[in-house]
C-alpha positions in Angstrom: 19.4 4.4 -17.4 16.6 3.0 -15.3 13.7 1.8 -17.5 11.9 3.5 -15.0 13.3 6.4 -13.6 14.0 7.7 -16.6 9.9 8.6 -17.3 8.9 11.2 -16.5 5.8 12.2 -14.3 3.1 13.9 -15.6 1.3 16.1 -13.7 -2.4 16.2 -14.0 -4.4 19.0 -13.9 -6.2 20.2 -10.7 -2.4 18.4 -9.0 0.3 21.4 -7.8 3.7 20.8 -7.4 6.1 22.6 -5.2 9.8 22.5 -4.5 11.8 23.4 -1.5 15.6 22.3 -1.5 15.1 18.9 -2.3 11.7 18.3 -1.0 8.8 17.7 -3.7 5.0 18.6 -2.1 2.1 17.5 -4.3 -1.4 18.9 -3.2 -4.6 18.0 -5.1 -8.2 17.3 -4.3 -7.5 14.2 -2.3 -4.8 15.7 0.1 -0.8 16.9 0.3 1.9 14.5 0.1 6.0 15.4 0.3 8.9 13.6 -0.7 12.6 14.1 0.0 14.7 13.0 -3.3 17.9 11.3 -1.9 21.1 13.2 -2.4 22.8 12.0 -5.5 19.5 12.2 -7.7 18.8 15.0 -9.3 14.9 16.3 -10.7 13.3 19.2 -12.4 9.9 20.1 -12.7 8.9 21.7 -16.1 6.3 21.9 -18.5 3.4 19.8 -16.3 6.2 17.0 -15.7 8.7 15.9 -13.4 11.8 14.7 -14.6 14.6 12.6 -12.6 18.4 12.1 -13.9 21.3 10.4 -11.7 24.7 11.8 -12.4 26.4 7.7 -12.3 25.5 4.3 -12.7 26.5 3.0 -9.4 23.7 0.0 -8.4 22.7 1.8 -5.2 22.6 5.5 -7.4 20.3 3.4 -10.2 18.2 1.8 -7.7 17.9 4.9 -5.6 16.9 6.9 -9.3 13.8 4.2 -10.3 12.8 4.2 -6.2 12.2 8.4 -6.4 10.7 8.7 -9.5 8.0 5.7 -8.7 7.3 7.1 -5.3 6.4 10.7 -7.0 4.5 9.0 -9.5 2.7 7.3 -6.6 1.9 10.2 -4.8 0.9 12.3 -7.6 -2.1 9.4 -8.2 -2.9 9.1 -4.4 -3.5 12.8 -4.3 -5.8 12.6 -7.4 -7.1 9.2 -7.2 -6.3 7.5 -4.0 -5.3 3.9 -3.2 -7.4 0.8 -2.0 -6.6 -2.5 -0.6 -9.3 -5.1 -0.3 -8.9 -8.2 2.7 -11.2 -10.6 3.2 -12.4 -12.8 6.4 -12.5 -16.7 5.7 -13.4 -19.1 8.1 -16.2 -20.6 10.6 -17.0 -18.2 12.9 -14.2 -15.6 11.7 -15.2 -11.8 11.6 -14.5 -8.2 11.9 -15.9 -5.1 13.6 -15.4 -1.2 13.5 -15.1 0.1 16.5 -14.2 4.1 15.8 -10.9 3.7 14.5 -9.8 0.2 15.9 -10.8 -2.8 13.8 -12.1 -5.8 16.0 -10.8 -9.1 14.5 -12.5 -12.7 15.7 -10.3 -15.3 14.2 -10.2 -18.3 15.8 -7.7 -16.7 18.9 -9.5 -16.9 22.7 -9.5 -13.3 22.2 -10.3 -10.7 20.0 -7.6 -8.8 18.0 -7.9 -4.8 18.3 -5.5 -3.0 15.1 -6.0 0.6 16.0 -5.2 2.7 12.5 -4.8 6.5 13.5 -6.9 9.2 12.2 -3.8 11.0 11.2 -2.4 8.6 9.2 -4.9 9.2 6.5 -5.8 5.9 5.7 -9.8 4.6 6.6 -11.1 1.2 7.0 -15.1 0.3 6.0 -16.3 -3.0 6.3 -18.8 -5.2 4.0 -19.7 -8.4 4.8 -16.5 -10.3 5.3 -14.5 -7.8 3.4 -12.4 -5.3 4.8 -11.8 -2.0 2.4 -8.8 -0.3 3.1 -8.4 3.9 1.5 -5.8 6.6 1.2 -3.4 8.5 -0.7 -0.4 7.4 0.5 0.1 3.8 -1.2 2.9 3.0 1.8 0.7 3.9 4.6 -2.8 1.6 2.9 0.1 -1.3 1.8 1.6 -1.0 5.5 -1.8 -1.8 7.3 -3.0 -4.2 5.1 -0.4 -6.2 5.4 -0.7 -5.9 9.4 -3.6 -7.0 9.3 -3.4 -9.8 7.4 -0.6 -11.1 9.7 -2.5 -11.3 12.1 -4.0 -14.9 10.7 -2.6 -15.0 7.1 -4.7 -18.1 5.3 -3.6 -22.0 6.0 -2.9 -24.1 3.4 -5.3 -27.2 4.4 -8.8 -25.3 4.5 -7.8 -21.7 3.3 -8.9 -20.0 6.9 -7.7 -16.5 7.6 -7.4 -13.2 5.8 -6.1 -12.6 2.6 -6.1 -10.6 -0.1 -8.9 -10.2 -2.5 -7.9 -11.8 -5.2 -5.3 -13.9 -3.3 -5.0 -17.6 -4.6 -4.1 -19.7 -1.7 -2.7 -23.0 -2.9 -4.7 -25.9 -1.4 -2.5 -28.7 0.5 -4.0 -32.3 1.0 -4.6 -33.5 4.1 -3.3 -35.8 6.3 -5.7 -38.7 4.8 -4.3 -38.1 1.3 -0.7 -38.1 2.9 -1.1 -42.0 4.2 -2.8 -43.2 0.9 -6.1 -45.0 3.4 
């Protein structure tokens, strides 16, 4: 068995849980989130905890039995908690802007960069300072757009300009002085 597909998900109080067919809908304070559970695996919902079994141990059925049961589990804290990604700004002269919805970013191109991030994707952007706080419930949807951003000038190895992660160590290279041995 999966180490972790076979826990099971508790559900919280204040979280509901419904099931149609094979598609699991959590609602709680935060928002709704739904789930199909891919054919082979097979789940039941009992006593305030969700519970997943595969019926082989086939590598695509066992990878396919972890992969639902940690995407309930992350929906069930999204709708109670909520997820947050934290990026920050390095550099001379580097910065961001909120413009509505559409983040402005100034980083070193000869124009700015506009990341629009929908309204109905449920994830929000606030900026402070040189930080830029991503929020929602679904972990995907925060994950997907930070990363996005972040490509667009992901930090350099000789001064450590662009965005990263908070958090993020960014291994230092030596120049091109250290390089020659002058």
């Amino acid at each position: 068995m999966s180490r972790i597909g076979r826990l099971p998900v508790e559900i919280p109080s204040g979280v509901e849980v419904k099931v149609e067919g094979r598609t699991i809908t959590v609602k709680g304070p935060k928002g709704e989130l739904s789930y199909t559970v891919p054919e082979p695996i097979e789940f039941t919902v009992e006593e305030g905890r969700i519970t997943f079994t595969r019926p082989n141990d086939r590598p695509k059925v066992r990878a396919l039995h972890g992969t639902a049961r940690a995407i309930t589990n992350n929906m069930v804290i999204g709708v109670t908690q909520g997820f947050k990604k934290e990026l920050e700004v390095r550099g001379v002269g580097y910065r961001a802007q909120k413009k509505g919805n559409t983040l402005v970013l100034q980083v070193g191109f000869s124009h700015p960069v506009e990341i629009e991030i929908p309204k109905e994707s449920g994830v929000e952007f606030s900026l402070e300072g040189n930080r830029i706080i991503l929020t929602g419930i679904d972990k995907h949807l925060v994950g997907h757009y930070a990363a996005l951003i972040r490509k667009v000038r992901p930090p350099e190895p000789y001064k450590g300009k662009g965005i990263r992660y908070v958090g993020e160590y960014v291994r230092q290279k030596a120049g091109k002085a250290a390089a020659t041995g002058a």
